[in-house]
Jmol script that loads the backbone (N, CA, C; Angstrom):
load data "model"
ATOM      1  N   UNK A   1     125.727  60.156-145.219  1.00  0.00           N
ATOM      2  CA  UNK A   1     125.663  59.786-143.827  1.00  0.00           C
ATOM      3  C   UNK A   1     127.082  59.742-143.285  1.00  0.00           C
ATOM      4  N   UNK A   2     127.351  60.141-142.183  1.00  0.00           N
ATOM      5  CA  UNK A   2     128.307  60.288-141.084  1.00  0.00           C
ATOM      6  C   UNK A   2     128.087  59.818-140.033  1.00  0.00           C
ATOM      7  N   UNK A   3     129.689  59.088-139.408  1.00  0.00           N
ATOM      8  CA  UNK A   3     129.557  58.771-138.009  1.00  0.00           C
ATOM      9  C   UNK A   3     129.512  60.183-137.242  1.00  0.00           C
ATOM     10  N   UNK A   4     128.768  60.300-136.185  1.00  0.00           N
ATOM     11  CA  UNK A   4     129.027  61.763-135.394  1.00  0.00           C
ATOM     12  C   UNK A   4     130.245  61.788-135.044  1.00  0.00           C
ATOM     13  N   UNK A   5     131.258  60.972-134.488  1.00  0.00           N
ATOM     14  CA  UNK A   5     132.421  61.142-134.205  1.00  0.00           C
ATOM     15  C   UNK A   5     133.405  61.712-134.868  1.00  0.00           C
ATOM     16  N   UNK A   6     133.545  60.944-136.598  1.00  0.00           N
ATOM     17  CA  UNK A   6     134.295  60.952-137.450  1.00  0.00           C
ATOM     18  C   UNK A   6     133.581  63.003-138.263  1.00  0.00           C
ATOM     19  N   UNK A   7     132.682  63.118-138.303  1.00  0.00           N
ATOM     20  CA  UNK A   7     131.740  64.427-138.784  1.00  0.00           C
ATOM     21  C   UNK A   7     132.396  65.280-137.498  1.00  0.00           C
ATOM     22  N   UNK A   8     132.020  65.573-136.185  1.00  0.00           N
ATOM     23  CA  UNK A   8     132.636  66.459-135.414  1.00  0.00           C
ATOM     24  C   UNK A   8     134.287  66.582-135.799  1.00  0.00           C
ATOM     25  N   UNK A   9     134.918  65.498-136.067  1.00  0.00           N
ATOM     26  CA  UNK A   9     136.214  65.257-136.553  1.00  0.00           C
ATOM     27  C   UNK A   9     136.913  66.447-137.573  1.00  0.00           C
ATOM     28  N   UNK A  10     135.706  66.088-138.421  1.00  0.00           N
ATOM     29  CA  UNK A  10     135.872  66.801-139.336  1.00  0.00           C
ATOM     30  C   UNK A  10     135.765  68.128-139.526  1.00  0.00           C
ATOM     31  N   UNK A  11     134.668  68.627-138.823  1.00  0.00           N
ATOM     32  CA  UNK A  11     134.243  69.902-138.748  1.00  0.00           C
ATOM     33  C   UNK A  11     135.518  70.728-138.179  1.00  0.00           C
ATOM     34  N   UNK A  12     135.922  70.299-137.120  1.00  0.00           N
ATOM     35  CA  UNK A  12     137.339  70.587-136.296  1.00  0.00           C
ATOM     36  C   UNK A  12     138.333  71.127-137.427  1.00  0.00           C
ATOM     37  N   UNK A  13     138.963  69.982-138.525  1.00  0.00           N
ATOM     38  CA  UNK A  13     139.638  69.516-139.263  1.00  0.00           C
ATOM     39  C   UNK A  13     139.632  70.878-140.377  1.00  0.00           C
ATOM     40  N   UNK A  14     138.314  70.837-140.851  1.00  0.00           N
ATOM     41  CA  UNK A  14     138.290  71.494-142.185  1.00  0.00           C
ATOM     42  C   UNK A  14     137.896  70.638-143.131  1.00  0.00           C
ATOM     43  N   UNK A  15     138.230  69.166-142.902  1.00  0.00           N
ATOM     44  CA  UNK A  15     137.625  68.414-143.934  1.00  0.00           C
ATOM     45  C   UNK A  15     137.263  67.100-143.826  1.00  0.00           C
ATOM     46  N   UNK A  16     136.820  66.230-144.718  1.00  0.00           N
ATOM     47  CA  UNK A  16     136.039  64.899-144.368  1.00  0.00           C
ATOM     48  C   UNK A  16     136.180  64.193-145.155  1.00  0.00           C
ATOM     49  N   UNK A  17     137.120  62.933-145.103  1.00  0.00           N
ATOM     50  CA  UNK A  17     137.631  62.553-145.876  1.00  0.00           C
ATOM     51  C   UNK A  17     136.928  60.870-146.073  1.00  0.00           C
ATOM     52  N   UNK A  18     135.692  60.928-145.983  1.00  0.00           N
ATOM     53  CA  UNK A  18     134.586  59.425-145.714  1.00  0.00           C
ATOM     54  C   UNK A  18     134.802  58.591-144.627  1.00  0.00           C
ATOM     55  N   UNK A  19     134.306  57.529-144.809  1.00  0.00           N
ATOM     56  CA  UNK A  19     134.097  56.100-144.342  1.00  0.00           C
ATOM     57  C   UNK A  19     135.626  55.122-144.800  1.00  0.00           C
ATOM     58  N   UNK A  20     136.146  54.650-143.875  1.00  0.00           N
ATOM     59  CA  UNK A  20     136.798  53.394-144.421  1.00  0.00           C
ATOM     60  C   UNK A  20     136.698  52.680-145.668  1.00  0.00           C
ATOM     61  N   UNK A  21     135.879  52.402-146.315  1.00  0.00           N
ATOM     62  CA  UNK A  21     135.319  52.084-147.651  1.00  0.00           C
ATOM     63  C   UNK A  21     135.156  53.152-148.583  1.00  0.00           C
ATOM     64  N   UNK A  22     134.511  54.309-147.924  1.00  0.00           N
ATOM     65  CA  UNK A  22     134.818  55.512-149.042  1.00  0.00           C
ATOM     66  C   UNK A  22     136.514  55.416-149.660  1.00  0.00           C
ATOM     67  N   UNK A  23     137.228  55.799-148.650  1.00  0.00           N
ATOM     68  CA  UNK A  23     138.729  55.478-148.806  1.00  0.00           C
ATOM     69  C   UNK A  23     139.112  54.281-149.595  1.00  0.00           C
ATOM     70  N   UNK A  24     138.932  53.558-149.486  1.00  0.00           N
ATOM     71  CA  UNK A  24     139.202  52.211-150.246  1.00  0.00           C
ATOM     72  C   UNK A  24     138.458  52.177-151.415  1.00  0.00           C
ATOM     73  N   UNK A  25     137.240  52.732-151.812  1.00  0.00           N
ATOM     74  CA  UNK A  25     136.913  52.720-153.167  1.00  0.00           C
ATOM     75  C   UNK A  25     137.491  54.298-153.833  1.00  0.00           C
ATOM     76  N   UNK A  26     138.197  55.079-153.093  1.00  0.00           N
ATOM     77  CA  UNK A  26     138.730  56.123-153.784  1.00  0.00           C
ATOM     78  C   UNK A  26     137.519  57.429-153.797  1.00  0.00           C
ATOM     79  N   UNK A  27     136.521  57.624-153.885  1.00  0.00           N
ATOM     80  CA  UNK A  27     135.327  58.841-153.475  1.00  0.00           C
ATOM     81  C   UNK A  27     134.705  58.320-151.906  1.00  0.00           C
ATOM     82  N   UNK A  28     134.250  59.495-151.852  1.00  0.00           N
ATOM     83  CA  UNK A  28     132.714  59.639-150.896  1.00  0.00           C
ATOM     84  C   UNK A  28     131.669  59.486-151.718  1.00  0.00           C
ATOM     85  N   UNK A  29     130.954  58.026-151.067  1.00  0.00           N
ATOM     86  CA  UNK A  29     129.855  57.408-151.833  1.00  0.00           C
ATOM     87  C   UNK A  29     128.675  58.610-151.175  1.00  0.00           C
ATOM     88  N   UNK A  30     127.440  59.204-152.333  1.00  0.00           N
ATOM     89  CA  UNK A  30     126.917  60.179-151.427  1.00  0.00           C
ATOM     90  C   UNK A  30     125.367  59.292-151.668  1.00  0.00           C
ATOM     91  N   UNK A  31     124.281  59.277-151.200  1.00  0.00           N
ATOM     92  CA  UNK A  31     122.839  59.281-151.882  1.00  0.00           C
ATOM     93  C   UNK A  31     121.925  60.776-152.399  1.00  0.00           C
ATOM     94  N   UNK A  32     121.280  60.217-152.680  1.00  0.00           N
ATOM     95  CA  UNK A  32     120.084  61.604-153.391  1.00  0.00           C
ATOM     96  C   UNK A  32     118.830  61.176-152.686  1.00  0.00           C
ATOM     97  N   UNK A  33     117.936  62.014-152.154  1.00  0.00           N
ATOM     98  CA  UNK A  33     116.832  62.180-151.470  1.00  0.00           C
ATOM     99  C   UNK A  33     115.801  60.396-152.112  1.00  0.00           C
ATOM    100  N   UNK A  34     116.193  60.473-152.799  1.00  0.00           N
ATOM    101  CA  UNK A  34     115.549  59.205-153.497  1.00  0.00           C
ATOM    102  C   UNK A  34     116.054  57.646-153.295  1.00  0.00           C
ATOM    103  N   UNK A  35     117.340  57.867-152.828  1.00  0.00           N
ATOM    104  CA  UNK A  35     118.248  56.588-152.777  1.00  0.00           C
ATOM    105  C   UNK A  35     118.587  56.267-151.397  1.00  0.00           C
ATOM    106  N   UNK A  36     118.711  57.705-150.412  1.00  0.00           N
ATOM    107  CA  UNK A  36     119.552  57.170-148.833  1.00  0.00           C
ATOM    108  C   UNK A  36     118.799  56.472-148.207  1.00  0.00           C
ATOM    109  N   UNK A  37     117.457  56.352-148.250  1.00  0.00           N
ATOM    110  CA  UNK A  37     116.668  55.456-147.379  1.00  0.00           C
ATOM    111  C   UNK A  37     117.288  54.183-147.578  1.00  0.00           C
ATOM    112  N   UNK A  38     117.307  53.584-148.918  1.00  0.00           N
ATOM    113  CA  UNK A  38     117.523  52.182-149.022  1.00  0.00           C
ATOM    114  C   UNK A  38     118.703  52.313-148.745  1.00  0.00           C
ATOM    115  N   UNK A  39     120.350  53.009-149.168  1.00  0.00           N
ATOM    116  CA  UNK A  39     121.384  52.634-148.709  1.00  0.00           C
ATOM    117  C   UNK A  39     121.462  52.507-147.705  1.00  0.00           C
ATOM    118  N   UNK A  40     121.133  53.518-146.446  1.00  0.00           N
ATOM    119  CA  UNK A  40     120.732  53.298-145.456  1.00  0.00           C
ATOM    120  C   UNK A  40     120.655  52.116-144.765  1.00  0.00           C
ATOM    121  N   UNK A  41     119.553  51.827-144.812  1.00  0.00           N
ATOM    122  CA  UNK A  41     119.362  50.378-145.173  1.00  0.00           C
ATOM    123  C   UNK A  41     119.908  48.754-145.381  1.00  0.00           C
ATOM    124  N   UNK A  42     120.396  49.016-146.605  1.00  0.00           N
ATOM    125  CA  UNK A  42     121.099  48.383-146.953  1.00  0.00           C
ATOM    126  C   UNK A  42     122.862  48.053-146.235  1.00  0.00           C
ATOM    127  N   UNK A  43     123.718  49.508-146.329  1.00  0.00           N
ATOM    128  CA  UNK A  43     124.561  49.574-145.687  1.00  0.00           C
ATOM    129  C   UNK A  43     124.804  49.874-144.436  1.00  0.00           C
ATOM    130  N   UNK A  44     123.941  50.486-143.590  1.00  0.00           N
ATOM    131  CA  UNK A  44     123.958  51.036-142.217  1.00  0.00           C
ATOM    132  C   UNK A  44     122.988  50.452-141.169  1.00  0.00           C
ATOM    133  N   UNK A  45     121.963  49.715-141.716  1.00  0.00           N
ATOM    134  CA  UNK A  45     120.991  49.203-140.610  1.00  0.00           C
ATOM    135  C   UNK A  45     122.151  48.888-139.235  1.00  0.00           C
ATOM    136  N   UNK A  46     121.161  49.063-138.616  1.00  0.00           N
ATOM    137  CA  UNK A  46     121.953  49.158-136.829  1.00  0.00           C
ATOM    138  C   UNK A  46     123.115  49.596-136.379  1.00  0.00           C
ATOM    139  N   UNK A  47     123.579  50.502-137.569  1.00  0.00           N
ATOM    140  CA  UNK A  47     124.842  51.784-137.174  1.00  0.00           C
ATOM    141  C   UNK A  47     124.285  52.460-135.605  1.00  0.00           C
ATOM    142  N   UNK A  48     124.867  52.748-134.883  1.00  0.00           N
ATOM    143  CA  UNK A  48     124.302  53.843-133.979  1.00  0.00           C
ATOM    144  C   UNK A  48     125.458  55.149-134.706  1.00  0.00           C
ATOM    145  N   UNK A  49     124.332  55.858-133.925  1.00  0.00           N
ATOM    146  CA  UNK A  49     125.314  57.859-133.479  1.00  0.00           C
ATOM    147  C   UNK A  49     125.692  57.966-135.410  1.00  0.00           C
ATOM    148  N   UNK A  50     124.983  57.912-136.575  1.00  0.00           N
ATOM    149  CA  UNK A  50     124.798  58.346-137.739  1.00  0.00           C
ATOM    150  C   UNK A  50     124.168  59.779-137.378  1.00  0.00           C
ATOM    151  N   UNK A  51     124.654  60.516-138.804  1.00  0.00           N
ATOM    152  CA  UNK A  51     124.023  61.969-139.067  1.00  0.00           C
ATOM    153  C   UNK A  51     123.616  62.007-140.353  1.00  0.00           C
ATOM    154  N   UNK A  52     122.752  62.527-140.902  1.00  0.00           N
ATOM    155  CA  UNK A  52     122.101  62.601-142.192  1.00  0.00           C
ATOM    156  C   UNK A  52     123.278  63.954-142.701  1.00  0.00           C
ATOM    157  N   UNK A  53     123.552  64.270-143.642  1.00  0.00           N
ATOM    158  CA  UNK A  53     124.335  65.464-144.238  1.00  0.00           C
ATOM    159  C   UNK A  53     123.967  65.314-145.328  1.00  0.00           C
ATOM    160  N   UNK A  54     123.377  66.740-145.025  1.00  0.00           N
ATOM    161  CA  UNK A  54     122.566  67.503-146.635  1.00  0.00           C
ATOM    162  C   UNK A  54     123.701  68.175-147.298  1.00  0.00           C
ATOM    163  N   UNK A  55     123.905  67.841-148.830  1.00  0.00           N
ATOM    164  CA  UNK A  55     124.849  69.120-149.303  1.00  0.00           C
ATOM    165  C   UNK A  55     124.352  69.410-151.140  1.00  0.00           C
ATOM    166  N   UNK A  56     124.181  70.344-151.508  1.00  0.00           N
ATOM    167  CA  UNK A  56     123.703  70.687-152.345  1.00  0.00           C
ATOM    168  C   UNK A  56     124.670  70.292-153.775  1.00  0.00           C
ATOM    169  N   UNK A  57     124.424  69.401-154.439  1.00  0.00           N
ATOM    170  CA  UNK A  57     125.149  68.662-155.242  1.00  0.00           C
ATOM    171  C   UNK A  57     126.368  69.747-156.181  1.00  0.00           C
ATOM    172  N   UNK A  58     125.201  71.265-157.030  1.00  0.00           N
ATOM    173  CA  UNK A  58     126.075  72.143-157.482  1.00  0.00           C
ATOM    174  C   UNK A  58     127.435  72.620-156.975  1.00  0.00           C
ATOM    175  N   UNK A  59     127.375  72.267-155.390  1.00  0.00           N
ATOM    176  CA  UNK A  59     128.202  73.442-154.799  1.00  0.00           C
ATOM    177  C   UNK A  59     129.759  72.088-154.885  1.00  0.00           C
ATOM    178  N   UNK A  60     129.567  71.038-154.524  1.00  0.00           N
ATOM    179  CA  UNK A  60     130.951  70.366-154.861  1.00  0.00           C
ATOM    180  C   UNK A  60     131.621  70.085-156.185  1.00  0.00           C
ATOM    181  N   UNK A  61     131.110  70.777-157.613  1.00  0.00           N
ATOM    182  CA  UNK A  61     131.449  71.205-158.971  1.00  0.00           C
ATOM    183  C   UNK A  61     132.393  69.894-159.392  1.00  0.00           C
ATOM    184  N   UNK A  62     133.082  69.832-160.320  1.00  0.00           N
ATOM    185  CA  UNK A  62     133.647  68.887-160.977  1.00  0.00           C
ATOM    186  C   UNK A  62     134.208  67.577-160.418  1.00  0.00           C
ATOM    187  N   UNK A  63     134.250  67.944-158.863  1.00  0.00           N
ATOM    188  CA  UNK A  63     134.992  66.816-158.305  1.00  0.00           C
ATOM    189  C   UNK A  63     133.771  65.225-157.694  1.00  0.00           C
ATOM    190  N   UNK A  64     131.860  65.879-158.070  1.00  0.00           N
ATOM    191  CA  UNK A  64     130.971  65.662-158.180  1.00  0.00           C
ATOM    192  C   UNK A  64     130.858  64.650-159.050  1.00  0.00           C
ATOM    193  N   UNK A  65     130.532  62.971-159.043  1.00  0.00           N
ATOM    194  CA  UNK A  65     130.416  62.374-160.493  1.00  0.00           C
ATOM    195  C   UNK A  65     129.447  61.435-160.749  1.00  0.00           C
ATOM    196  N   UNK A  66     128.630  61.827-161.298  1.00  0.00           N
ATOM    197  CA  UNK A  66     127.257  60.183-161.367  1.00  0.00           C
ATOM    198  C   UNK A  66     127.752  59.369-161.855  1.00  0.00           C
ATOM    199  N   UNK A  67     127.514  58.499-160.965  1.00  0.00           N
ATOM    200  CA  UNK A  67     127.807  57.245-161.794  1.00  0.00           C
ATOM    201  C   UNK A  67     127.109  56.389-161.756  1.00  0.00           C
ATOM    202  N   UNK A  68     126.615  55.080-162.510  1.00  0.00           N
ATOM    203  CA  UNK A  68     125.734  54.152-162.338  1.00  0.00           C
ATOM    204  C   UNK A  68     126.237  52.923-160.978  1.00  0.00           C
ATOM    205  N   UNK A  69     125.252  52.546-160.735  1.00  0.00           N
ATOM    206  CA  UNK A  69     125.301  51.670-159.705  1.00  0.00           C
ATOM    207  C   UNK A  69     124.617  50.450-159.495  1.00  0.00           C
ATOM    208  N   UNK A  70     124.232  50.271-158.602  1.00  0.00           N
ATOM    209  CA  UNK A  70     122.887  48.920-158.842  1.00  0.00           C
ATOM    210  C   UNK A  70     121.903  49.321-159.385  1.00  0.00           C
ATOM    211  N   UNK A  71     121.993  48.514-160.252  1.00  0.00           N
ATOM    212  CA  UNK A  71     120.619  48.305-161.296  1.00  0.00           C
ATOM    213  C   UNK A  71     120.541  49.365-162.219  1.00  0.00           C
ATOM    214  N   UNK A  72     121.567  49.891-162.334  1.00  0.00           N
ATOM    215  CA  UNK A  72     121.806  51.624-163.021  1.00  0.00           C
ATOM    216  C   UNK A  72     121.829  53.120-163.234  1.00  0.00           C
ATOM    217  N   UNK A  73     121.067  52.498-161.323  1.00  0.00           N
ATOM    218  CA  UNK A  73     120.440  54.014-161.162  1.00  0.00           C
ATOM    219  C   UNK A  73     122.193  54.597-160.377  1.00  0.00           C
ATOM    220  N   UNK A  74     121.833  55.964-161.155  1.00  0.00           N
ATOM    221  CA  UNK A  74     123.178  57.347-160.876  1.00  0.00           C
ATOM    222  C   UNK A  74     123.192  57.495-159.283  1.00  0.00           C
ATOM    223  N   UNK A  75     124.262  57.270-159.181  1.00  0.00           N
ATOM    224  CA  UNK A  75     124.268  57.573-157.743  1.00  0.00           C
ATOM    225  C   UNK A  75     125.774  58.947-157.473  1.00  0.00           C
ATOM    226  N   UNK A  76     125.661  59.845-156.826  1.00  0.00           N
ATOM    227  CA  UNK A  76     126.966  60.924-157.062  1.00  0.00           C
ATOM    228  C   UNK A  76     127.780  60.427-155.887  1.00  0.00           C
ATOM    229  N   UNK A  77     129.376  60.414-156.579  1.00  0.00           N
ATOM    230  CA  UNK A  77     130.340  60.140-155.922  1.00  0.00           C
ATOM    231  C   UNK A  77     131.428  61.190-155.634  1.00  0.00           C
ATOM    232  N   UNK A  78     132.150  61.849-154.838  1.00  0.00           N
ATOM    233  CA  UNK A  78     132.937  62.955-154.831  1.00  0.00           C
ATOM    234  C   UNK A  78     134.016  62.253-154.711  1.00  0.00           C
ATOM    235  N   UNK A  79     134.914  62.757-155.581  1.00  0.00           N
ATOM    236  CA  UNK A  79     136.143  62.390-155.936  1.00  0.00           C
ATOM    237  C   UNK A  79     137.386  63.120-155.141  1.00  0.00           C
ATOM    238  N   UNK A  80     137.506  62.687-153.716  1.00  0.00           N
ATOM    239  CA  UNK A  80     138.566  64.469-153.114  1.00  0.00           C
ATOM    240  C   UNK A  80     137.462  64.482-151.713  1.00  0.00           C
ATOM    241  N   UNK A  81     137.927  65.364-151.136  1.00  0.00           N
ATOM    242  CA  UNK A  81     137.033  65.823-149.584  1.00  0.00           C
ATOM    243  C   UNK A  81     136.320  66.310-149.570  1.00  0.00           C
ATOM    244  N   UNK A  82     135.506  66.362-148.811  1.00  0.00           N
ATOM    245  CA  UNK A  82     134.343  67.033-148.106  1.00  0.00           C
ATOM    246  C   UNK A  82     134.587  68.180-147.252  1.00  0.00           C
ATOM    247  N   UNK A  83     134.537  69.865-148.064  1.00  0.00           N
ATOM    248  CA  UNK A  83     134.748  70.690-146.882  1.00  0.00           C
ATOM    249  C   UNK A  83     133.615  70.604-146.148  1.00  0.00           C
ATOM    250  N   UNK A  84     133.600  70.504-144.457  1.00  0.00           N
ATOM    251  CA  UNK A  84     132.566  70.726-143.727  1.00  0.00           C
ATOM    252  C   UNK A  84     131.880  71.950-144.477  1.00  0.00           C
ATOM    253  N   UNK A  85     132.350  73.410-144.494  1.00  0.00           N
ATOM    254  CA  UNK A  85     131.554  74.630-144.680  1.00  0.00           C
ATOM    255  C   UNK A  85     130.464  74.798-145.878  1.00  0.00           C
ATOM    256  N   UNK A  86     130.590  73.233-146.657  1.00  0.00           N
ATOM    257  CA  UNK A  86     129.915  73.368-147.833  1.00  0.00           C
ATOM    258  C   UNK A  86     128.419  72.507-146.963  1.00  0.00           C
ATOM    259  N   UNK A  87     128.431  71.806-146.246  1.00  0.00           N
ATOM    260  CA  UNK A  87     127.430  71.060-146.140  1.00  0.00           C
ATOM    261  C   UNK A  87     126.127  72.281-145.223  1.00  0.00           C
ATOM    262  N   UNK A  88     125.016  71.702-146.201  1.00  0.00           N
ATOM    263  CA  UNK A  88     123.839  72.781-146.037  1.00  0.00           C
ATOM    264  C   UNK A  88     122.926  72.117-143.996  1.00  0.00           C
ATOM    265  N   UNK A  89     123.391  70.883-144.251  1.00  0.00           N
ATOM    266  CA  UNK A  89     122.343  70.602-142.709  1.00  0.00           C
ATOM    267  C   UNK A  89     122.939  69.385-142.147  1.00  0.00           C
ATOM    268  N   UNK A  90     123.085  69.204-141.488  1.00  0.00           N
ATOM    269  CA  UNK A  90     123.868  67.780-140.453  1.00  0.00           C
ATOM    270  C   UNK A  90     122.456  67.491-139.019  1.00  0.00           C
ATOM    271  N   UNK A  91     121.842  66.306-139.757  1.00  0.00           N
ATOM    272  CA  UNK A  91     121.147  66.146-138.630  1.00  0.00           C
ATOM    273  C   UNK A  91     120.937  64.581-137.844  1.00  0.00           C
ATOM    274  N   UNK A  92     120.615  64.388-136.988  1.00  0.00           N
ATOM    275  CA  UNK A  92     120.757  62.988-136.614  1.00  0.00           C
ATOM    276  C   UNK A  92     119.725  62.086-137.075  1.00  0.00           C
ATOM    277  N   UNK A  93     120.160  60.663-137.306  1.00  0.00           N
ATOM    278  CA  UNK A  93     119.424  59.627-137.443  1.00  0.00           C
ATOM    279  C   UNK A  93     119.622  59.017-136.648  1.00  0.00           C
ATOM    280  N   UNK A  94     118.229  58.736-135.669  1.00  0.00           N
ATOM    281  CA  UNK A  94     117.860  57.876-134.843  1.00  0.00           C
ATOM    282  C   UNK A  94     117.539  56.110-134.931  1.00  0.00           C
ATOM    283  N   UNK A  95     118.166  55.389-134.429  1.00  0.00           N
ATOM    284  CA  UNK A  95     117.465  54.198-134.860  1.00  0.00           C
ATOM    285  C   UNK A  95     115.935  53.747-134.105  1.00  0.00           C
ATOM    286  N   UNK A  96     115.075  53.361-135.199  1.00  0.00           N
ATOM    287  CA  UNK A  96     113.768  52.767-134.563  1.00  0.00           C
ATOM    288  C   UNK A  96     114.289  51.152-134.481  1.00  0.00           C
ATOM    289  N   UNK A  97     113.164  50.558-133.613  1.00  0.00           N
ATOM    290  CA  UNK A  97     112.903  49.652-133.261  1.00  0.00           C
ATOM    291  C   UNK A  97     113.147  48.417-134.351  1.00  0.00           C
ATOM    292  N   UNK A  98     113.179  48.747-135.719  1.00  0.00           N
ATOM    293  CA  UNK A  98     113.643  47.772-136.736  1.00  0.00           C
ATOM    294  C   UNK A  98     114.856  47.619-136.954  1.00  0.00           C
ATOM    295  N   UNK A  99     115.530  48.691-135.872  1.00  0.00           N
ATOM    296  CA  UNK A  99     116.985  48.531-136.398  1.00  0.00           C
ATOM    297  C   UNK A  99     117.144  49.619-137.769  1.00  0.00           C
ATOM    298  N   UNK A 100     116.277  49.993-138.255  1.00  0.00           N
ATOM    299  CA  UNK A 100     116.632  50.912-139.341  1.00  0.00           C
ATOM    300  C   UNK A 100     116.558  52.458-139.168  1.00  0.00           C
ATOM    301  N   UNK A 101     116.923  53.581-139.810  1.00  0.00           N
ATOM    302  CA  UNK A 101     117.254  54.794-139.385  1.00  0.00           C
ATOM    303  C   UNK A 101     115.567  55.317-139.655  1.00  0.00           C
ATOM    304  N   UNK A 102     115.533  56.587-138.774  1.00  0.00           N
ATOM    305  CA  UNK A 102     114.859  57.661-138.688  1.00  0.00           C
ATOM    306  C   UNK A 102     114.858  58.682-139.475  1.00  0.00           C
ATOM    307  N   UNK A 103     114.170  58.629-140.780  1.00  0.00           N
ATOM    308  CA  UNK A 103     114.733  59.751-141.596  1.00  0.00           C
ATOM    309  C   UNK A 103     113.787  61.136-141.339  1.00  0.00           C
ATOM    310  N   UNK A 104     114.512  62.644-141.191  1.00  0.00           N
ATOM    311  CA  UNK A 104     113.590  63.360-141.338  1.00  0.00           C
ATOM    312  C   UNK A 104     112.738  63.691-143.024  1.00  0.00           C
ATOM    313  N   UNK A 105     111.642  64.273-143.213  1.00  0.00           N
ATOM    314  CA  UNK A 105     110.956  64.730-144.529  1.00  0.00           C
ATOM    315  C   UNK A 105     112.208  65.079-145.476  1.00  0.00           C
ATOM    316  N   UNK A 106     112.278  64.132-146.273  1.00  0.00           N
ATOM    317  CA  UNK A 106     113.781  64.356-147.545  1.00  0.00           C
ATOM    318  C   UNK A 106     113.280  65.616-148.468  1.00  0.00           C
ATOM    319  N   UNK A 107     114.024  66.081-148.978  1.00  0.00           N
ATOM    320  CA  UNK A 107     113.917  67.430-150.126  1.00  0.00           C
ATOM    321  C   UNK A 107     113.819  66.964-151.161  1.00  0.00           C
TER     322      UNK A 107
END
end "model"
wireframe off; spacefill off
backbone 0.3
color backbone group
């Protein structure tokens, strides 16, 4: 997930270098179709102007790293930037009425 601001930023840029906290823990924290709902969630409830960004785990190669997390489940962290040209779909999350995001059908 991306702020739209900081993501157009990037796209501009060539690259994407996270969240404030990404930075401070050293990777881009990413989820897997199985996990962003709850981070989501968890970390973003009532974010406005978020984007969902799809990117196909193979294509960011070694700099890619599971690691365990809460409760143990692997979560992939990229170690280094985000070229925009790698990401497969950038789409918006809307907030509903709970305050929580709009996800489209995950892969």
């Amino acid at each position: 997930m991306a702020d739209k601001s900081d993501w157009d930023a990037a796209v501009r840029s060539g690259v994407y270098n996270g969240t404030a906290n990404d930075r401070a823990d050293g990777f881009i924290h990413f989820s897997t179709a199985d996990t962003v709902v709850e981070s989501a969630a968890k970390h973003r409830a009532g974010a406005p102007n978020l984007l969902l960004i799809a990117v196909e785990a193979e294509k960011l190669g070694s700099s890619l790293k599971w690691e365990a997390a809460r409760g143990g489940i692997l979560f992939p962290h990229l170690y280094g930037a985000l070229d925009p040209a790698l990401v497969k779909s950038a789409v918006d999350l809307p907030l509903g009425a709970d305050n929580r995001h709009l996800f489209p059908e995950l892969e």
